[in-house]
N, C-alpha and C positions, 0 to 999 in steps of 0.2 A: 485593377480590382473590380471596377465597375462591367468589363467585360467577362467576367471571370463570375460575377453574381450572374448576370444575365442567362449566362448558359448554362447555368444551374435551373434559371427557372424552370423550365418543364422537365427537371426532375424533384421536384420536393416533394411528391409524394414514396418517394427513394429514402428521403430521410428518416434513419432512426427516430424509434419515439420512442421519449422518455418514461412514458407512462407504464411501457409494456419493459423495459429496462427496469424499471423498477419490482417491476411485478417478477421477473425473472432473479432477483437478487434476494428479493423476500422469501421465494420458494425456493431456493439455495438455501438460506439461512435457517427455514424449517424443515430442510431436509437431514440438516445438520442438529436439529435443535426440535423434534416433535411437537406441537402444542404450545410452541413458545413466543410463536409468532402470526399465529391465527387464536380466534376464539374456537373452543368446542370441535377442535379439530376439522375448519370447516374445508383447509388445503388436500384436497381429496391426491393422495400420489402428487406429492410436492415436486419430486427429481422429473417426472412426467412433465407435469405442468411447465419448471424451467426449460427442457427440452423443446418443448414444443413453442415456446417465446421467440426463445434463441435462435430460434432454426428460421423461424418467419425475419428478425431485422438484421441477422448474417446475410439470408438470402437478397433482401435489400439492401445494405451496403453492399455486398459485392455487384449488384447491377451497379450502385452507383457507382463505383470505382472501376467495374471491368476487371472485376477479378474472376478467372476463369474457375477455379479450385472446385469440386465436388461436395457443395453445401452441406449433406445428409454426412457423410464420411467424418465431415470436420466435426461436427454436431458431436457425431458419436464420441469420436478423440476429444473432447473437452471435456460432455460428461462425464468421460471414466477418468477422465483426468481432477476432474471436482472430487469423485468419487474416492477415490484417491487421496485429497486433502484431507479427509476426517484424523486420523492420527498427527498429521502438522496440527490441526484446528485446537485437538486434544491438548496437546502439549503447550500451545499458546495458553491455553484458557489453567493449566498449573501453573505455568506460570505467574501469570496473573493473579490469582490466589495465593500462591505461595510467596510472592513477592510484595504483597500490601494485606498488613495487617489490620486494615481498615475493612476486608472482603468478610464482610458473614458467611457465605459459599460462594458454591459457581451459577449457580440461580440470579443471583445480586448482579454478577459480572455479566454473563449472560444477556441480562433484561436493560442493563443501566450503565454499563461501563462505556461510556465513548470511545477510551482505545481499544478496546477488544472490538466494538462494531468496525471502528475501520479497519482494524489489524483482518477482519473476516472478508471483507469486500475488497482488500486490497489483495487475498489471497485469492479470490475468485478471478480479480479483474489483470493480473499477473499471468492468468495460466492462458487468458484472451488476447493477451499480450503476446505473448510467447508465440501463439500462433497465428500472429499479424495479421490481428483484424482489426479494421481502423475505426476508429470511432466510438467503439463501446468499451473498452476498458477505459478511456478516458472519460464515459460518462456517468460510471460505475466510480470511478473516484470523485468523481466531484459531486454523486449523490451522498459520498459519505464525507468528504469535506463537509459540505453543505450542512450536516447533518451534527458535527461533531468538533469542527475547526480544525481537523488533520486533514493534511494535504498530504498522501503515500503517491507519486508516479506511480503507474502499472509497472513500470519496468523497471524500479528498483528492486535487488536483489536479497531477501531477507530471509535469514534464518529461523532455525528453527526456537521456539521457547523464547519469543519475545514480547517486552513487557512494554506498556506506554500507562506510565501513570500520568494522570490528569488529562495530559493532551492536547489541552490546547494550546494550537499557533504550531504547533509540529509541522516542519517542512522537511520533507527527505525526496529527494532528485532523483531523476529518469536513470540517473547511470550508477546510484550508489549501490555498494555492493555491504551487507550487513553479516556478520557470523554469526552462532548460535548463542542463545543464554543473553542477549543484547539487552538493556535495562536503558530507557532515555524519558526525561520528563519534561512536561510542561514547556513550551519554547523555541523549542531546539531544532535547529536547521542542521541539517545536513545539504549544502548546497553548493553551487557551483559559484566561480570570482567570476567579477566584470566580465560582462560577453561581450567584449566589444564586436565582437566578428558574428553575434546574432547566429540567425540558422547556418551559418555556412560550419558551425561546428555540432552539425546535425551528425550523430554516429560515433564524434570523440568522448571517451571517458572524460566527463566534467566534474566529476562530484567521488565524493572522498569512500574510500574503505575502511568498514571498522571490524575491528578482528570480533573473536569469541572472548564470551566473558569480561563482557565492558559497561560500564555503566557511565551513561552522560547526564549530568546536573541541569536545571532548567535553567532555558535562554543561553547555552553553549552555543555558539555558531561553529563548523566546523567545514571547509572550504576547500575547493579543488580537486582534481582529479588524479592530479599526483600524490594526496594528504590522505596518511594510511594510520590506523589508530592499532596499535599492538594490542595483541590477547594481554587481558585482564587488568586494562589499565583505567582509569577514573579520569572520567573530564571534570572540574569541576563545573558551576555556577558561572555564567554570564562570561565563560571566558571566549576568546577569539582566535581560533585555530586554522594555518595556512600552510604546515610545516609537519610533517611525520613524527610521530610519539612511537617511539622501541614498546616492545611489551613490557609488563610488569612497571609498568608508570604510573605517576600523578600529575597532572594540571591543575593548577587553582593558584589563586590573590594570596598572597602573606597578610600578616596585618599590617603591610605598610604599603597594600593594595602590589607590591611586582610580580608578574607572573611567573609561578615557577614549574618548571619542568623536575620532578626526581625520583628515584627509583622506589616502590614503593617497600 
């Protein structure tokens, strides 16, 4: 390790900053959101502004990695691939609304909801992902961890019209794969079991699939990569999932606390 720092030192001026990350995610979010995320409209050409962030600490990571790829090109295929998100983004944010009848609008959710901020960051930092850039989709989640207590991987796979109420402690994994209409609150891991073998199960499916039209209760843990949750089935509360649910299921406690599995 100690050799492995050292020959980094004369490049850390290579290293992403998080300053200009941030500034790049804010001007996404206002490009998405007008006047919502500056005062007085002061983000002059917000999608500009991201572009031109981006393009500066791609073009430094890939020095620092030695990635050969055509900076300006990738640039471009990301923007229009943001560009592109506005109807996912859309559809997230009815949901949200539609799904908590505690929302006064979408103003409210918008300015104030912690999962809709990271459910937003996590679709930006997804698409960074996809196009194996190192570094910055992982530091775009953990601006919005940081931010809200959701942990989203870039490279878990989420559908469309998904809802996180409350949010916090939410853990969902590098390899989990989510369907559309997806409902999960407060708690709830989507995670992977004991790694005993650590990185060397770098590239295996570790983390579970959850079909469409599912909704998971807070502090559900649900586990592995072979553990697939059927369309339209209910996790309940606090339970502990390592095993496949058919669609059209229920999980949860009886009142004599056994877990049951039955059709719903």
């Amino acid at each position: 390790m100690d050799k492995y720092v050292y020959s980094l030192e004369h490049k850390t001026d290579l290293l992403p900053c998080l300053t200009n990350i941030k500034k790049f995610i804010n001007s996404v979010k206002e490009f998405f959101f007008p006047n919502f995320f500056t005062c007085q409209n002061e983000a002059n050409n917000p999608l500009e502004k991201a572009r031109d962030v981006l393009k500066i600490e791609i073009d430094k990571v890939f020095k620092l990695t030695n990635d050969n790829r055509d900076v300006d090109s990738l640039v471009e295929k990301i923007m229009n691939s943001i560009v592109e998100l506005i109807p996912v983004i859309k559809s997230d944010l009815k949901s949200f609304y539609e799904g908590d009848p505690a929302a006064e609008d979408y103003v409210e959710i918008i300015i104030t909801y912690p999962g809709f901020k990271a459910l937003v960051t996590y679709r930006v930092a997804h698409i960074l992902y996809q196009n194996q850039i190192r570094y910055l989709p992982r530091m775009l989640s953990e601006i919005a961890h940081s931010q809200t207590g959701i942990d989203i991987h870039p490279g878990a796979n989420i559908g469309q019209s998904f809802f996180i109420d409350h949010g916090t402690g939410i853990v969902i994994g590098e390899t989990s794969i989510i369907g559309d209409n997806v409902r999960i609150y407060q708690g709830v891991t989507i995670g992977a079991l004991s790694l005993e073998n650590g990185h060397a199960l770098k590239g295996i499916k570790r983390h579970p699939t959850i079909g469409n039209n599912v909704i998971i209760y807070a502090n559900a843990s649900i586990l592995g990569g072979d553990t697939i949750i059927g369309d339209n089935t209910i996790i309940g509360g606090n339970v502990f999932i390592t095993k496949s649910v058919p669609d059209n299921h229920m999980v949860a406690f009886n009142n004599s606390d056994k877990l049951i599995v039955k059709k719903r």
